[in-house]
N, CA, C and O atoms as a Tinker XYZ file with bonds, in Angstrom:
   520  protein
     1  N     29.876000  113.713000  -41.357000    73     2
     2  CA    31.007000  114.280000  -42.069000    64     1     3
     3  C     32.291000  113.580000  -41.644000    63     2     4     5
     4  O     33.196000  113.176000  -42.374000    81     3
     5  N     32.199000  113.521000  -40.410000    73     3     6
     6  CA    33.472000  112.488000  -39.702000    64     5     7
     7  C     33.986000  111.375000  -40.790000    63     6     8     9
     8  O     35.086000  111.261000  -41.330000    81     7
     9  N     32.854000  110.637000  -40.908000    73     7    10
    10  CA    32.329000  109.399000  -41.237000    64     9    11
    11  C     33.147000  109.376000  -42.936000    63    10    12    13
    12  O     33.778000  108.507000  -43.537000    81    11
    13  N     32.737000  110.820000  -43.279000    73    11    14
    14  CA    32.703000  110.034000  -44.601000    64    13    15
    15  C     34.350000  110.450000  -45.150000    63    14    16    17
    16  O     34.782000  109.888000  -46.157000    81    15
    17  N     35.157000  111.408000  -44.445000    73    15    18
    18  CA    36.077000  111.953000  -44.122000    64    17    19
    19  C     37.493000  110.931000  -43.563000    63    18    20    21
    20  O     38.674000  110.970000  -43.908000    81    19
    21  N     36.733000  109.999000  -42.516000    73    19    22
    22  CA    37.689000  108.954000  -42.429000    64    21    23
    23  C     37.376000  107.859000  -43.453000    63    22    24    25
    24  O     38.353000  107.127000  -43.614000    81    23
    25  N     36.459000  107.569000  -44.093000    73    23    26
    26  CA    36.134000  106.730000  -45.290000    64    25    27
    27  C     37.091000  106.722000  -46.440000    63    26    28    29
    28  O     37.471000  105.796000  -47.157000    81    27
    29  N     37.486000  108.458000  -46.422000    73    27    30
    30  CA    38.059000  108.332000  -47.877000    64    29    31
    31  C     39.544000  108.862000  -47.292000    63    30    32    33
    32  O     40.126000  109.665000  -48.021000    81    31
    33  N     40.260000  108.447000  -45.929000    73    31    34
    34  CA    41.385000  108.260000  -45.857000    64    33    35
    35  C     41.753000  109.803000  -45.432000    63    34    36    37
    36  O     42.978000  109.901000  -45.489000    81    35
    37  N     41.211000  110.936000  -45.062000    73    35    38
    38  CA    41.661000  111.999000  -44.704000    64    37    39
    39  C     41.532000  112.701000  -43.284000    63    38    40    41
    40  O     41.448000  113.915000  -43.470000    81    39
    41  N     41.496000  112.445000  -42.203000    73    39    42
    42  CA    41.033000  112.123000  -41.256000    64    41    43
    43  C     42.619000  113.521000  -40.608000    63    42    44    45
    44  O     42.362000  114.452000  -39.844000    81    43
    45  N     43.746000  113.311000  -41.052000    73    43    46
    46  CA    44.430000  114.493000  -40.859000    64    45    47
    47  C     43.932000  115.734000  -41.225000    63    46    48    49
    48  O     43.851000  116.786000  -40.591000    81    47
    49  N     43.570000  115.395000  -42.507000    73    47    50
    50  CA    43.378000  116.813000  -43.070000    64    49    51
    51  C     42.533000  117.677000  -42.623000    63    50    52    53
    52  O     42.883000  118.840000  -42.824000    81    51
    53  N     40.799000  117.435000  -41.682000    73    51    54
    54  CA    39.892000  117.449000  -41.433000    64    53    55
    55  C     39.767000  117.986000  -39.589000    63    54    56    57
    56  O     40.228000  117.103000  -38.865000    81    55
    57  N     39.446000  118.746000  -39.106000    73    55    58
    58  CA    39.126000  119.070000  -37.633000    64    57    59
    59  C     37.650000  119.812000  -38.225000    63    58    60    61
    60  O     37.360000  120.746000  -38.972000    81    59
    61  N     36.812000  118.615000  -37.265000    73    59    62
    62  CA    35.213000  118.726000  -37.464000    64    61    63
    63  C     34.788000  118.536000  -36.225000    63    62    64    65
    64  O     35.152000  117.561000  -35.569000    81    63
    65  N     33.816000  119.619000  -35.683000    73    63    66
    66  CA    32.770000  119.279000  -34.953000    64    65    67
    67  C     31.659000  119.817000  -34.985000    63    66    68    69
    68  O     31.464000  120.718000  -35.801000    81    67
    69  N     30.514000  119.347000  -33.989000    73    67    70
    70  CA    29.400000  120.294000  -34.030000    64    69    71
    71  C     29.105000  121.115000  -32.944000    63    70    72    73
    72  O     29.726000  121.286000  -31.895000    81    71
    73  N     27.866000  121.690000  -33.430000    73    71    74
    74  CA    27.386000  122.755000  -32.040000    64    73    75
    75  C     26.763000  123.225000  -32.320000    63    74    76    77
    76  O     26.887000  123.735000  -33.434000    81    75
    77  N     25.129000  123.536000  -31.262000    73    75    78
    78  CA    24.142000  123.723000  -31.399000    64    77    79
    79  C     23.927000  125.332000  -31.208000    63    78    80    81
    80  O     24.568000  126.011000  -30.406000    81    79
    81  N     22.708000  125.920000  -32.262000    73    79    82
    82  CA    22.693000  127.261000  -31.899000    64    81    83
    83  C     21.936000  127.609000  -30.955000    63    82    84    85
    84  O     21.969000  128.686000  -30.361000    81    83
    85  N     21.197000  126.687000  -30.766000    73    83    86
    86  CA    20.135000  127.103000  -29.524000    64    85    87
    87  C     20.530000  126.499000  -28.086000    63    86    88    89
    88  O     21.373000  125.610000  -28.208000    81    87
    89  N     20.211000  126.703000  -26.986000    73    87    90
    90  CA    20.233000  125.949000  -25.554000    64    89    91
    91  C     19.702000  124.984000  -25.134000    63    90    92    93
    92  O     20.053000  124.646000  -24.004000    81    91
    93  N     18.724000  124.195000  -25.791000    73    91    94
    94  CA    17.496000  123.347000  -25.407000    64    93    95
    95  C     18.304000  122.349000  -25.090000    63    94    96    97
    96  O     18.477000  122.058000  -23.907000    81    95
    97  N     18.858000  121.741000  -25.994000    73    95    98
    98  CA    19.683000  119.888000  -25.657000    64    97    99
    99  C     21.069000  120.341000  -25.043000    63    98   100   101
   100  O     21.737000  119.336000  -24.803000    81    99
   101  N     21.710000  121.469000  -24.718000    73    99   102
   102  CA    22.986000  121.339000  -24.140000    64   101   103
   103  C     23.382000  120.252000  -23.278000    63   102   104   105
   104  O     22.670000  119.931000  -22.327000    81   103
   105  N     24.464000  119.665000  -23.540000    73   103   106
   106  CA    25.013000  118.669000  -22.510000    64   105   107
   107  C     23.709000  117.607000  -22.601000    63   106   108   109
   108  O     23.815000  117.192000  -21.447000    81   107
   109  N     22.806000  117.027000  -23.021000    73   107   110
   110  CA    22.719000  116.162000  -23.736000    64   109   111
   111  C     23.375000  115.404000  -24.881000    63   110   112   113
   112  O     24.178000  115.809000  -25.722000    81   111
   113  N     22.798000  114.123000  -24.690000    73   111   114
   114  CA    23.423000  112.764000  -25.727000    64   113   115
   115  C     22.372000  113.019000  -27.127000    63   114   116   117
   116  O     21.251000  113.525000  -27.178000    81   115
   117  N     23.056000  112.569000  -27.976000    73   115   118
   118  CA    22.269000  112.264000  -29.445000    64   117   119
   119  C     21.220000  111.565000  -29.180000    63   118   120   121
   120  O     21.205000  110.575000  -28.449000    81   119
   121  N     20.000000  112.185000  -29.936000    73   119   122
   122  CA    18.531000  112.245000  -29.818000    64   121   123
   123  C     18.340000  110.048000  -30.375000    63   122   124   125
   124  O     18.909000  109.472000  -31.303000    81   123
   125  N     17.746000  109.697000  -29.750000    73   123   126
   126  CA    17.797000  108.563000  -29.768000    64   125   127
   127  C     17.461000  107.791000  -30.946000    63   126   128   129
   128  O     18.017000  106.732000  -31.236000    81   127
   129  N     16.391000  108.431000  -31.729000    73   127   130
   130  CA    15.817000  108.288000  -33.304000    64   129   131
   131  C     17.249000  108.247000  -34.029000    63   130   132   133
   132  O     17.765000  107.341000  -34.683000    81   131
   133  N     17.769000  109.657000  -33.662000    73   131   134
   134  CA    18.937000  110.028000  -34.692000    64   133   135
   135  C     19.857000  109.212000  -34.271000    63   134   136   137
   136  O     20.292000  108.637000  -35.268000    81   135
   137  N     20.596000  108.708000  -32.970000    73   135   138
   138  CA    21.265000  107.697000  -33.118000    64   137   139
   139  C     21.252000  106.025000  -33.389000    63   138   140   141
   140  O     22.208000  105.267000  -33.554000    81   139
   141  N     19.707000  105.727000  -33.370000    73   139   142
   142  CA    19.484000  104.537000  -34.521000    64   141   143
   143  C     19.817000  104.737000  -35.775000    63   142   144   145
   144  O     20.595000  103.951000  -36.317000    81   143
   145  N     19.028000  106.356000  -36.799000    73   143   146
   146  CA    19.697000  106.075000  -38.154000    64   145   147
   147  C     21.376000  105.789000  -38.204000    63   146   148   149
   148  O     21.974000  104.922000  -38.842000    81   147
   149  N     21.887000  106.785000  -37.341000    73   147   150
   150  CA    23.470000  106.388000  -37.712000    64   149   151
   151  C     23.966000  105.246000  -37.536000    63   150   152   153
   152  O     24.836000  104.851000  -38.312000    81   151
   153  N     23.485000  104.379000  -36.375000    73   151   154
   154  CA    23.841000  103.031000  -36.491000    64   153   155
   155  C     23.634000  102.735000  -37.836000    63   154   156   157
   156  O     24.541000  102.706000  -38.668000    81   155
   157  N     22.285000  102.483000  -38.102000    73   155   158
   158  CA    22.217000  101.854000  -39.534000    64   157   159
   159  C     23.093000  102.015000  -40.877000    63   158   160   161
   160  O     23.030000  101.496000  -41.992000    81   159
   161  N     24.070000  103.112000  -40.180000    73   159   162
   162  CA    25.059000  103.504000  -41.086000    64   161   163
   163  C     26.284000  103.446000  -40.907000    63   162   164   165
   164  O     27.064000  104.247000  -41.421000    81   163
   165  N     26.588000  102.607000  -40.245000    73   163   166
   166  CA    27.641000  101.888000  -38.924000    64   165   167
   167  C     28.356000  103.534000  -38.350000    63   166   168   169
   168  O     29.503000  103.440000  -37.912000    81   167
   169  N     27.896000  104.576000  -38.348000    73   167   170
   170  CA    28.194000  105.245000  -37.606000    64   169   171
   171  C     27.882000  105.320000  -36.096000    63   170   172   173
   172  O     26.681000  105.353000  -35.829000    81   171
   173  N     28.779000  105.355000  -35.025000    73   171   174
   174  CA    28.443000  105.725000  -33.781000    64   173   175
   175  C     28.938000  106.895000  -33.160000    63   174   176   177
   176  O     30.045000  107.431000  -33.196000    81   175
   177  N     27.423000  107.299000  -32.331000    73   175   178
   178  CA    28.250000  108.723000  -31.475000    64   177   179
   179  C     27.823000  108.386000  -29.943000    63   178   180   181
   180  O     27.407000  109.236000  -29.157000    81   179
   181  N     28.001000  106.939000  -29.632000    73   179   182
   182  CA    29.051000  107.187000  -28.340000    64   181   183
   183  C     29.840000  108.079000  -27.753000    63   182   184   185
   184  O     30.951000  108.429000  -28.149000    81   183
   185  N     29.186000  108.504000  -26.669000    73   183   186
   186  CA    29.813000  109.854000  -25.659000    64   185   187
   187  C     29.752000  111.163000  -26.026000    63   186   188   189
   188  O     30.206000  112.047000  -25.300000    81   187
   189  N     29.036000  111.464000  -27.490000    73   187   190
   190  CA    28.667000  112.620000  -28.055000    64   189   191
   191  C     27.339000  113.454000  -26.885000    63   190   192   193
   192  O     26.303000  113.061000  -26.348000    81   191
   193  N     28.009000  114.584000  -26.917000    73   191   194
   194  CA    27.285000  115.666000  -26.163000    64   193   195
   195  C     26.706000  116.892000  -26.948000    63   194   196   197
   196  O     27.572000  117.221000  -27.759000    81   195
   197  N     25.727000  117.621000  -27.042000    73   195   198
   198  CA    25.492000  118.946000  -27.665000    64   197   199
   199  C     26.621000  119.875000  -26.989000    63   198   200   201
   200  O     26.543000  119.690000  -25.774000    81   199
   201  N     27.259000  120.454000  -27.176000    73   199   202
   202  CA    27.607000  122.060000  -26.898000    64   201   203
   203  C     27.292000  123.343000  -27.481000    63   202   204   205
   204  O     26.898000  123.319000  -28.647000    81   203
   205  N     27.392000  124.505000  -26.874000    73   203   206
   206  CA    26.595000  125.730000  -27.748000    64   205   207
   207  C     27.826000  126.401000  -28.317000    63   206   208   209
   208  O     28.905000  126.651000  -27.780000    81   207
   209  N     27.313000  126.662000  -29.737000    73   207   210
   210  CA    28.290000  127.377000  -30.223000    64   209   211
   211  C     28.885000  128.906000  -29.900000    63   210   212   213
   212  O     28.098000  129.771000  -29.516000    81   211
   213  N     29.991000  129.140000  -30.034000    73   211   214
   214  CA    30.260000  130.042000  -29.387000    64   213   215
   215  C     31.108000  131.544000  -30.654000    63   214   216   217
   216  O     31.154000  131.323000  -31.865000    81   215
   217  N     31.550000  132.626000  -30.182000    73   215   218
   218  CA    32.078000  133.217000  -30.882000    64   217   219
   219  C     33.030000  133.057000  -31.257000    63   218   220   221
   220  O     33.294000  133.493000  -32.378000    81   219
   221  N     33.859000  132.462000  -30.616000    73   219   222
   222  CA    35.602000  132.139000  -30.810000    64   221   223
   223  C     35.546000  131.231000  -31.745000    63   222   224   225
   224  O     36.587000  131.100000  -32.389000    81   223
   225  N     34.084000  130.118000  -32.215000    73   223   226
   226  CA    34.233000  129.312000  -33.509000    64   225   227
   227  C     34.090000  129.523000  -34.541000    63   226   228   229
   228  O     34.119000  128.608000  -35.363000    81   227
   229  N     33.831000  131.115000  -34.986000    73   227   230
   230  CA    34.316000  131.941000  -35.929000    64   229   231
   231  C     35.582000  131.852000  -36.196000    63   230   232   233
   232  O     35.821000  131.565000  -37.369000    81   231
   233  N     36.774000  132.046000  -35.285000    73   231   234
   234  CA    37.981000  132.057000  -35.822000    64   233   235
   235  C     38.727000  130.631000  -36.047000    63   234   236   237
   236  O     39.531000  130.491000  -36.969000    81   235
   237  N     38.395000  129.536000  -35.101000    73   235   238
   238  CA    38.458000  128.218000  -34.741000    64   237   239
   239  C     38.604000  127.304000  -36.205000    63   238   240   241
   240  O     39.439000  126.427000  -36.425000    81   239
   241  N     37.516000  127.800000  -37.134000    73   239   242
   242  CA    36.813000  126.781000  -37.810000    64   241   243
   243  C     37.245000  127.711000  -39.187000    63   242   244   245
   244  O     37.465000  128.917000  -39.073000    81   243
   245  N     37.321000  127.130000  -40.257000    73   243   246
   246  CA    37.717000  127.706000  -41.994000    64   245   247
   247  C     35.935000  127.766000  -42.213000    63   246   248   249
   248  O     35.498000  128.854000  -42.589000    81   247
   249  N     35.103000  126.831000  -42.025000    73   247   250
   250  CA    33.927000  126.516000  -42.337000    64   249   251
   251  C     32.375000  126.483000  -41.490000    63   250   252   253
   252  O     32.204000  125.369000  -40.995000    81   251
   253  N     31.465000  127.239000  -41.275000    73   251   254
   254  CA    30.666000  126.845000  -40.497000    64   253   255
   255  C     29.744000  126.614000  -41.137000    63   254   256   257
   256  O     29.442000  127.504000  -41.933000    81   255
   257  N     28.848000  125.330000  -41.117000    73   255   258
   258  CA    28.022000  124.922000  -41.873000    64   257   259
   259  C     26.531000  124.863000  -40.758000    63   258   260   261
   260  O     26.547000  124.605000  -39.555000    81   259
   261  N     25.351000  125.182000  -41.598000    73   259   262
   262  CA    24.364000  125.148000  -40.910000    64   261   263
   263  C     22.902000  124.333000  -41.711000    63   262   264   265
   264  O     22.848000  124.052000  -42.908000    81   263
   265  N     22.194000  124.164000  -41.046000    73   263   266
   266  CA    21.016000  123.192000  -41.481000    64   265   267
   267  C     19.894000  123.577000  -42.189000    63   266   268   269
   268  O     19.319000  122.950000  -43.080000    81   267
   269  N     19.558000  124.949000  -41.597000    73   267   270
   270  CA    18.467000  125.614000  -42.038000    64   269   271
   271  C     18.783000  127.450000  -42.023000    63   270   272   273
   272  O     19.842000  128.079000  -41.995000    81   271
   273  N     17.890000  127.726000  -42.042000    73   271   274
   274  CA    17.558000  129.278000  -42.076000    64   273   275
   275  C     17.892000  130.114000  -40.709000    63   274   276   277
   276  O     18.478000  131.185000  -40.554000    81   275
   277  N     17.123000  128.956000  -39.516000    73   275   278
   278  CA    16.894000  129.409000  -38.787000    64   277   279
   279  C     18.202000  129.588000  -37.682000    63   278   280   281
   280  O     18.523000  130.478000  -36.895000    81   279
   281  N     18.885000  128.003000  -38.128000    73   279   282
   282  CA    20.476000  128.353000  -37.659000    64   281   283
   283  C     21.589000  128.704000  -38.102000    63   282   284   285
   284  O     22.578000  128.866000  -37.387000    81   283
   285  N     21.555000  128.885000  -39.491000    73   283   286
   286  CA    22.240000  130.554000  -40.226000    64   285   287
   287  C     22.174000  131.968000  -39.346000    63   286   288   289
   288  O     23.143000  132.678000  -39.079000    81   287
   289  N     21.040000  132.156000  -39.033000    73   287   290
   290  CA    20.477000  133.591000  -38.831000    64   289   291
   291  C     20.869000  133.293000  -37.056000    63   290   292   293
   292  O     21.310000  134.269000  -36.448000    81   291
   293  N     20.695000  131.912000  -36.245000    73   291   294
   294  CA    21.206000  132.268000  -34.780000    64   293   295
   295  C     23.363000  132.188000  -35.354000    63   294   296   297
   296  O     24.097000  133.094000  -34.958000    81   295
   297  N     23.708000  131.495000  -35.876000    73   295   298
   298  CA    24.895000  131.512000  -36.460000    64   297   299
   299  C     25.444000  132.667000  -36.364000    63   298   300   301
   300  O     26.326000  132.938000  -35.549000    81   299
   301  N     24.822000  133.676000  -37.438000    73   299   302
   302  CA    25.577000  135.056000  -37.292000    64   301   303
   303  C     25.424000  135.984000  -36.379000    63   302   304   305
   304  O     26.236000  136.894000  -36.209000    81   303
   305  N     23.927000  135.763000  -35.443000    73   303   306
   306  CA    23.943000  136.526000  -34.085000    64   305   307
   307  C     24.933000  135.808000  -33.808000    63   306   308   309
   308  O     25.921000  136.506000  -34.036000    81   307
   309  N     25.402000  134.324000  -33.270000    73   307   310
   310  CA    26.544000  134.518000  -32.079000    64   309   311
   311  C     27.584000  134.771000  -32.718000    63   310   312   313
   312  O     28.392000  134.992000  -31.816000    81   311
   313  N     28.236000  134.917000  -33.893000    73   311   314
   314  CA    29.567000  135.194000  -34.410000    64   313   315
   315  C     29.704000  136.606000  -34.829000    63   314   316   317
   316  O     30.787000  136.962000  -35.295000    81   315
   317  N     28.846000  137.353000  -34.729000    73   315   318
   318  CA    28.728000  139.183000  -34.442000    64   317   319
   319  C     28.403000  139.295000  -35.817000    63   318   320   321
   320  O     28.402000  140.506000  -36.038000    81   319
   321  N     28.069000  138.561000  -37.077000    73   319   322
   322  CA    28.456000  138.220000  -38.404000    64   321   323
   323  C     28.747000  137.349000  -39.247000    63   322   324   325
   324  O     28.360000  136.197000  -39.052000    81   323
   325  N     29.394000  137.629000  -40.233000    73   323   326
   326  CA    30.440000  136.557000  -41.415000    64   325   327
   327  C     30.827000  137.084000  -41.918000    63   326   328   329
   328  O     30.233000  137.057000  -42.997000    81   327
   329  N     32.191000  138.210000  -41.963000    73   327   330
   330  CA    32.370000  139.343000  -42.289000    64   329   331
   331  C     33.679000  138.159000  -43.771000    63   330   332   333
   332  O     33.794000  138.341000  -44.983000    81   331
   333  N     34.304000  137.187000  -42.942000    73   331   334
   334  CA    34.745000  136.039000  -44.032000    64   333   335
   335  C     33.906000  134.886000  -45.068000    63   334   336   337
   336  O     34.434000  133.977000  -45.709000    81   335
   337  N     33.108000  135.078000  -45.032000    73   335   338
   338  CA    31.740000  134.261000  -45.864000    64   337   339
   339  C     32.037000  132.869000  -45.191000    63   338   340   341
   340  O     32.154000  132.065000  -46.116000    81   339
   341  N     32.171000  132.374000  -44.249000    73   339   342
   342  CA    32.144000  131.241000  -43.471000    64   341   343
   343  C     31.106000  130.190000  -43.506000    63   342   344   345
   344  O     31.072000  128.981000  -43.734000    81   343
   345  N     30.083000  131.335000  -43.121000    73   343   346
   346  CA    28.849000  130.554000  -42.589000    64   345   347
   347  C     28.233000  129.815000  -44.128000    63   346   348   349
   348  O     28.519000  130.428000  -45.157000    81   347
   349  N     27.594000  128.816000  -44.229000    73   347   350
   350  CA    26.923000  128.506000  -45.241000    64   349   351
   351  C     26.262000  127.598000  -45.084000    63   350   352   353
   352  O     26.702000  126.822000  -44.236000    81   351
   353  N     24.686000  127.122000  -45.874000    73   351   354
   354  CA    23.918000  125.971000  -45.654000    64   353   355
   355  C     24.141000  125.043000  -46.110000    63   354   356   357
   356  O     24.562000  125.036000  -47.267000    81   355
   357  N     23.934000  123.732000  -45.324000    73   355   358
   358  CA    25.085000  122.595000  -46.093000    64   357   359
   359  C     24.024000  122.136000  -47.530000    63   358   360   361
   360  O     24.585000  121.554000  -48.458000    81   359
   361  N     22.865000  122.364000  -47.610000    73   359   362
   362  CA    22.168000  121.793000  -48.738000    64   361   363
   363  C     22.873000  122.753000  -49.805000    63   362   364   365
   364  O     22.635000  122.267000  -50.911000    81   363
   365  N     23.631000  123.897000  -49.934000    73   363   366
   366  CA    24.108000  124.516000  -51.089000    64   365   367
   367  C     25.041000  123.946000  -51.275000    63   366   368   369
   368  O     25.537000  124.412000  -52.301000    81   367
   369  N     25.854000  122.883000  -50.752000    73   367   370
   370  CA    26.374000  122.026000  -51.482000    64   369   371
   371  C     25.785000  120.936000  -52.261000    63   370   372   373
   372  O     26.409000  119.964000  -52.686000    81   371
   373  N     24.618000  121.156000  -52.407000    73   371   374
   374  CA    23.526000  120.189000  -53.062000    64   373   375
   375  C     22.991000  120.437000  -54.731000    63   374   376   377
   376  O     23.236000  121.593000  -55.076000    81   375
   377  N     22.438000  119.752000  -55.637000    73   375   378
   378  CA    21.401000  120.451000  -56.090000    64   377   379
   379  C     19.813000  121.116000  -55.650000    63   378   380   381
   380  O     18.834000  121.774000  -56.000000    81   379
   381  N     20.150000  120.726000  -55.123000    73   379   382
   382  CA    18.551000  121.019000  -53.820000    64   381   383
   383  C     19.062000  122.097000  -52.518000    63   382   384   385
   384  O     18.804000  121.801000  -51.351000    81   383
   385  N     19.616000  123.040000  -52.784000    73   383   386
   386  CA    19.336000  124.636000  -52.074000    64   385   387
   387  C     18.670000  124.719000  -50.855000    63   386   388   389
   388  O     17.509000  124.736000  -51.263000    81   387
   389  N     18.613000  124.767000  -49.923000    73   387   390
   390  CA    17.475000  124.795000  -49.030000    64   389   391
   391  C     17.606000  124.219000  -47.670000    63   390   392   393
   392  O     18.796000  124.132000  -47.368000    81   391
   393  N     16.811000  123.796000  -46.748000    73   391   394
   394  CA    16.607000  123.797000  -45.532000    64   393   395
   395  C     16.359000  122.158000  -45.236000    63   394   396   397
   396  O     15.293000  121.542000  -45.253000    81   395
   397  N     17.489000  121.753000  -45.005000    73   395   398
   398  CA    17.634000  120.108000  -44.190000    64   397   399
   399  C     16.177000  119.981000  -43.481000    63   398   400   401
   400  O     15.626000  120.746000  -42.689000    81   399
   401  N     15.681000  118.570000  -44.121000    73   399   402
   402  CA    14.118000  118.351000  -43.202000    64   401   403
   403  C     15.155000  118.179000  -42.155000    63   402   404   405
   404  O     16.274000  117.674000  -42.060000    81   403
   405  N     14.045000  119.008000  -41.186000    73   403   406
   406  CA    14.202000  118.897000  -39.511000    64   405   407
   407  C     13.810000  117.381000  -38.809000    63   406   408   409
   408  O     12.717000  117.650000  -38.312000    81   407
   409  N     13.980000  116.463000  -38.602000    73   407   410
   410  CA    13.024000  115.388000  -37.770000    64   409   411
   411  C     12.613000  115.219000  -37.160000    63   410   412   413
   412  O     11.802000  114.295000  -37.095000    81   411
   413  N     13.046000  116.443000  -35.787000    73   411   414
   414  CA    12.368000  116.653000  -34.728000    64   413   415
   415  C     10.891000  117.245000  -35.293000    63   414   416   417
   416  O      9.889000  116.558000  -35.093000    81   415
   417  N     10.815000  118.080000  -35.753000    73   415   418
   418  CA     9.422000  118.190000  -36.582000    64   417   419
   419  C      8.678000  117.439000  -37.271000    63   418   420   421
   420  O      7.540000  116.996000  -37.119000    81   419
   421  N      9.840000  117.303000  -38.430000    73   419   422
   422  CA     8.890000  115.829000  -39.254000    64   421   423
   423  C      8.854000  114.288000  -38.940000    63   422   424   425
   424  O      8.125000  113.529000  -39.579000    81   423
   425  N      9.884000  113.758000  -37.668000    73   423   426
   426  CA     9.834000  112.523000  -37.429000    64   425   427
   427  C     10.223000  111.953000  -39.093000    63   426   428   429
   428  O      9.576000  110.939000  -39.354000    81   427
   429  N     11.035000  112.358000  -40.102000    73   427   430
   430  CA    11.276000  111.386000  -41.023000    64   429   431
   431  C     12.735000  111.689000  -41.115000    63   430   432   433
   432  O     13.424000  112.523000  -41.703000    81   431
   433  N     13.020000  110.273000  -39.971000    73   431   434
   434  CA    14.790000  110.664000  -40.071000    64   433   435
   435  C     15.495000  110.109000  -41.561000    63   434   436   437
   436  O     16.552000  110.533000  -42.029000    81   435
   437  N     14.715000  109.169000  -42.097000    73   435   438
   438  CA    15.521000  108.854000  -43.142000    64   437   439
   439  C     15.471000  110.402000  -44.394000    63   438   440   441
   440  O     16.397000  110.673000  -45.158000    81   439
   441  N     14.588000  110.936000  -44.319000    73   439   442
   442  CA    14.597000  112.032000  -45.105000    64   441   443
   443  C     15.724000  113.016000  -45.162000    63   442   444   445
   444  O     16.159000  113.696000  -46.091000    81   443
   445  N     16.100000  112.892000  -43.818000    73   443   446
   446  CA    17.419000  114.018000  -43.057000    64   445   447
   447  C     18.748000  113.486000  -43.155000    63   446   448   449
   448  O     19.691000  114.265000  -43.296000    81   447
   449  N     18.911000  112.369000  -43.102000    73   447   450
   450  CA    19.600000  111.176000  -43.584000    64   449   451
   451  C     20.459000  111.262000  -44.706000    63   450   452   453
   452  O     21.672000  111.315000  -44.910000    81   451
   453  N     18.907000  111.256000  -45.678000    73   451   454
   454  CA    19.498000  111.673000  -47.572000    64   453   455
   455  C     19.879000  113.072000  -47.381000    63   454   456   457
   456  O     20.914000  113.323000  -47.999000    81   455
   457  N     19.515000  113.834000  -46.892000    73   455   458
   458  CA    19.984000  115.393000  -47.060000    64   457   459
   459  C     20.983000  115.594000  -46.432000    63   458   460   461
   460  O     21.768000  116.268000  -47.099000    81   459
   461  N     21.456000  115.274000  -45.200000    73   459   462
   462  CA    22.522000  115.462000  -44.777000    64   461   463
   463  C     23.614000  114.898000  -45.133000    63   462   464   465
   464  O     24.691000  115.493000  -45.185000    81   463
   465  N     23.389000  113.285000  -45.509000    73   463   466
   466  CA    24.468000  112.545000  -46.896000    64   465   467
   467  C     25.035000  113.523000  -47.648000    63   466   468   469
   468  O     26.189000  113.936000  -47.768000    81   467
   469  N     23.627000  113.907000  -48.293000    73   467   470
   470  CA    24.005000  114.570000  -49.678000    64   469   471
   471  C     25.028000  115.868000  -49.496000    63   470   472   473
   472  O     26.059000  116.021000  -50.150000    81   471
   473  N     24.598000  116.650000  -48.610000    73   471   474
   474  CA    25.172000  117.873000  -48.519000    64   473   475
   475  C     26.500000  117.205000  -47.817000    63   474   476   477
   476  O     27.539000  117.439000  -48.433000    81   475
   477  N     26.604000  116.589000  -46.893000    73   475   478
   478  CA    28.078000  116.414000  -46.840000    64   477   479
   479  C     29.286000  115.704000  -47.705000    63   478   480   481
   480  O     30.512000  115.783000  -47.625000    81   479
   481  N     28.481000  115.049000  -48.481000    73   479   482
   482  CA    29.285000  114.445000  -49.714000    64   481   483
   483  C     30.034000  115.875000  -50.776000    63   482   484   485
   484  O     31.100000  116.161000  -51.321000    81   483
   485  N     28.510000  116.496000  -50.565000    73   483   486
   486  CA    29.142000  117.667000  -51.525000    64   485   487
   487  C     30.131000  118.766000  -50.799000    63   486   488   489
   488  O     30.914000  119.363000  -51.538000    81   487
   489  N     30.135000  119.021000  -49.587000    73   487   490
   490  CA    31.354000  119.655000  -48.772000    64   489   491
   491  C     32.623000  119.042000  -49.251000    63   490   492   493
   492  O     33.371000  119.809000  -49.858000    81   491
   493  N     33.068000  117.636000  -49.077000    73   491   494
   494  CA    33.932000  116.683000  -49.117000    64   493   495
   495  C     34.324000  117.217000  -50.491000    63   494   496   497
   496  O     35.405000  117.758000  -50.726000    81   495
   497  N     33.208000  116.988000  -51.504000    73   495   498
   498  CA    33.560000  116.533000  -52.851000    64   497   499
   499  C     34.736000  118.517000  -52.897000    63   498   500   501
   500  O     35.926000  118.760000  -53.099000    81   499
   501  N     33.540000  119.383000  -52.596000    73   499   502
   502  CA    34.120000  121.062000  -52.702000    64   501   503
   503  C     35.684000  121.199000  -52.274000    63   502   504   505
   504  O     36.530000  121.964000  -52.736000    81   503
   505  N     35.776000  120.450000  -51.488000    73   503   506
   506  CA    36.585000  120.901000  -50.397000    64   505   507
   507  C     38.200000  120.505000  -50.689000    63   506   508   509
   508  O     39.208000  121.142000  -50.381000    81   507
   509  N     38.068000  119.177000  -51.423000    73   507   510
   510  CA    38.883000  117.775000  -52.190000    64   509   511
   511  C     39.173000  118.406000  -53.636000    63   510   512   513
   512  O     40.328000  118.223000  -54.022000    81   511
   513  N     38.594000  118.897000  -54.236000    73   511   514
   514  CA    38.973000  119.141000  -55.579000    64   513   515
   515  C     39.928000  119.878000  -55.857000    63   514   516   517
   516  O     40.053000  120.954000  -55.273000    81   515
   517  N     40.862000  119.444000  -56.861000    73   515   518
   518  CA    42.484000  119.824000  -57.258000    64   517   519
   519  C     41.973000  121.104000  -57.921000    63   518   520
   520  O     42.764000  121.884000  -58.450000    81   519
């Protein structure tokens, strides 16, 4: 989202980060698979760390976007809710509805790749429109 955000010149307008709902990779670096695809996309996340999301990024953030089902549903356990409709899955910015292939499961990062493209193009595109 960074990426495509400073691409099209808005890089003020924009305060983005991530954060994981679960504990497993805390304070870990980007999963090594996943930081080859982004190379291939001249993206780098050099010095990128997991952190866990917290409650205060309910108020922090206009937007919380999530991948699947499963981190929707830890999403609104840690934010007590979405009493502001915040939370949302980034593929519903898609025509394709639904649950970002995982790669840690499926090992097909390019699959996650196109879906996560896609859905963040369509945030951008939502977000940009007069």
């Amino acid at each position: 989202m960074k990426h495509l955000v400073s691409k099209a010149g808005l890089d003020g307008d924009f305060y983005i980060e991530s954060a994981a709902t679960s504990t497993e990779e805390i304070g870990n670096g980007v999963y090594p698979p996943a930081r080859r695809k982004l190379a291939e996309h001249g993206i780098g996340c050099q010095g990128k760390t997991a952190r866990q999301m917290t409650r205060n990024d309910y108020a922090r953030f206009d937007l919380l976007v999530g991948m699947d089902s499963w981190n929707i549903r830890n999403m609104r356990n840690i934010c007590g809710g979405d009493p502001d409709g915040k939370i949302v899955m980034l593929m519903d910015f898609t025509g394709r509805p639904g649950d970002v292939a995982d790669p840690w499961y499926t090992g097909d990062f390019e699959a996650t790749w196109r879906d996560v493209s896609e859905g963040c193009k369509g945030i951008l595109e939502s977000l940009t429109q007069v």
